[in-house]
C-alpha positions in Angstrom: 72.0 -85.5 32.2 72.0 -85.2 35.7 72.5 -87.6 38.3 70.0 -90.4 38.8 68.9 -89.6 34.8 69.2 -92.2 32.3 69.8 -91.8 28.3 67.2 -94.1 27.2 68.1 -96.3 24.0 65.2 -95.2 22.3 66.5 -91.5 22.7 67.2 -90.7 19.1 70.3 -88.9 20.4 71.7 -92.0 21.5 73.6 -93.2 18.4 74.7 -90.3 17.2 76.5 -89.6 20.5 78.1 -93.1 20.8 79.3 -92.2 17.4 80.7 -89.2 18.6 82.4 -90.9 21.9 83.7 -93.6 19.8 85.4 -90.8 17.5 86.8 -89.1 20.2 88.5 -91.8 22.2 90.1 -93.1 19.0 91.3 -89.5 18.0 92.6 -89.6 21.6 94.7 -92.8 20.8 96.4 -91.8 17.6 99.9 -90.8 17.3 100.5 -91.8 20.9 104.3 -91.6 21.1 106.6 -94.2 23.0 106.2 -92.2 25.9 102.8 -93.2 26.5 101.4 -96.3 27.8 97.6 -97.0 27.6 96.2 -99.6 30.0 92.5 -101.2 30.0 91.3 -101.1 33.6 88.1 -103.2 34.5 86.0 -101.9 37.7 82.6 -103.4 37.5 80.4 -101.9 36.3 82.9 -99.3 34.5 85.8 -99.7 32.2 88.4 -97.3 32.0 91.1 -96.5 29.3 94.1 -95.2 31.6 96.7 -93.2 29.5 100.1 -93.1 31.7 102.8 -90.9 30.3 105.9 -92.8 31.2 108.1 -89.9 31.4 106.6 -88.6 34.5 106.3 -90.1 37.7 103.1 -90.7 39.8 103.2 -90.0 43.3 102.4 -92.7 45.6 99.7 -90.5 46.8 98.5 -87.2 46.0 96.0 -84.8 44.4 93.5 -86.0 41.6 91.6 -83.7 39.6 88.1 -84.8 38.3 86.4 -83.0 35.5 82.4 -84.0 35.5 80.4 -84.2 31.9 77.1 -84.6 30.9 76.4 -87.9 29.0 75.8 -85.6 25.2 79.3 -83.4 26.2 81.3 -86.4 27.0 82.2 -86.5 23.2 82.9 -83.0 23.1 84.8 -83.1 26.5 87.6 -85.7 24.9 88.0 -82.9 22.1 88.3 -80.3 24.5 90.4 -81.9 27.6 92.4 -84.7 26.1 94.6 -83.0 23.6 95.5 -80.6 26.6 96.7 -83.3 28.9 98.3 -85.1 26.3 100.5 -82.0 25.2 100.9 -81.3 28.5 102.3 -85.3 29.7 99.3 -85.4 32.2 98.6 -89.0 32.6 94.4 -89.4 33.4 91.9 -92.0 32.7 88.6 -91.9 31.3 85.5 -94.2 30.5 86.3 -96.8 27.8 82.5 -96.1 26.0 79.9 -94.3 26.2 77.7 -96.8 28.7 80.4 -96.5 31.2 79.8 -92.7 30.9 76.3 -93.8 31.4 76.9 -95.8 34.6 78.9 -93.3 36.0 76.3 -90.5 36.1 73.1 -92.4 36.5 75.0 -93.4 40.1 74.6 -97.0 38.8 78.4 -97.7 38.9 78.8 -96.2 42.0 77.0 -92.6 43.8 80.4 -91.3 44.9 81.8 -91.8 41.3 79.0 -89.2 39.7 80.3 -86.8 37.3 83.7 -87.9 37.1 84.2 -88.5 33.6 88.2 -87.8 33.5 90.1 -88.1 36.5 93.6 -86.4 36.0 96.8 -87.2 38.1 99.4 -84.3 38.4 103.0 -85.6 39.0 103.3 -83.5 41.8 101.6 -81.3 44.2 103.4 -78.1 42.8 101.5 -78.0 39.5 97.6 -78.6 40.7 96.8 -75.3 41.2 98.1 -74.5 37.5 96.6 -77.3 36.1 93.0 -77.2 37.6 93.1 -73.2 36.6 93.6 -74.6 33.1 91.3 -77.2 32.7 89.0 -75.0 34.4 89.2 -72.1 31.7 89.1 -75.2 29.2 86.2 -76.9 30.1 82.6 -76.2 31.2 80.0 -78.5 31.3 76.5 -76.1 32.6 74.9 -79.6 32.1 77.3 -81.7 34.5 76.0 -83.3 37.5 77.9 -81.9 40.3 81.0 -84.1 42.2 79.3 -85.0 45.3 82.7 -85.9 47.1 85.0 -83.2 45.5 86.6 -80.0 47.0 85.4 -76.7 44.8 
């Protein structure tokens, strides 16, 4: 789906994906160790499930990296991405269901929040490069809409 497109609920596809995201975000959540900490995070009109490894420190400010999806690779994006980041102590948030992925990249929630489906926070400057060159061999989305505020 691009930007400004809407799933419709009378797409057939639309169950079966929320199916799918549902799956996903739950296989995200099992077998969390102690070290992680998973916060619900409210910004009308988007939810967010923020996992925070507590092990690591956040800098007060510094680099994020956004990965865009399309609506129908969202489910396959948490396969992808999230075991990565979690074997990795990345700490990132996501959209808590599927009709927040849906806000997001209609431009409903908010334009300059378009294709970022996972936001990633690196502890430290000296690992983005690294990082982004992984999740970037990791995961392509051909039917993302395109960051409209990001560096490439």
């Amino acid at each position: 789906m691009k930007a400004g497109e809407r799933l419709r609920i009378a797409d057939p596809a639309v169950p079966e994906v929320c199916e799918s995201y549902r799956s996903a975000v739950s296989a995200s959540c099992i077998g969390l160790n102690e070290r992680w900490r998973l916060v619900q995070s409210r910004h009308p009109p988007v939810s967010w499930t923020i996992f925070q490894h507590t092990g690591r420190q956040a800098p007060d400010q510094g680099w994020k990296i956004h990965i865009a999806s399309s609506v129908r690779d969202a489910p396959r994006l948490f396969a992808d991405v999230v075991p990565f980041l979690l074997e990795n102590s990345c700490s990132f948030k996501m959209p808590a269901a599927l009709d927040d992925v849906i806000a997001i990249n209609s431009g409903s929630a908010d334009r300059t929040l378009i294709g970022k489906i996972i936001t990633v926070y690196p502890a430290n400057d000296s690992e983005v490069r690294s990082l982004a060159a992984s999740l970037d061999r990791l995961w392509q989305s051909p039917q993302a809409p395109e960051i409209l505020t990001d560096l490439r």
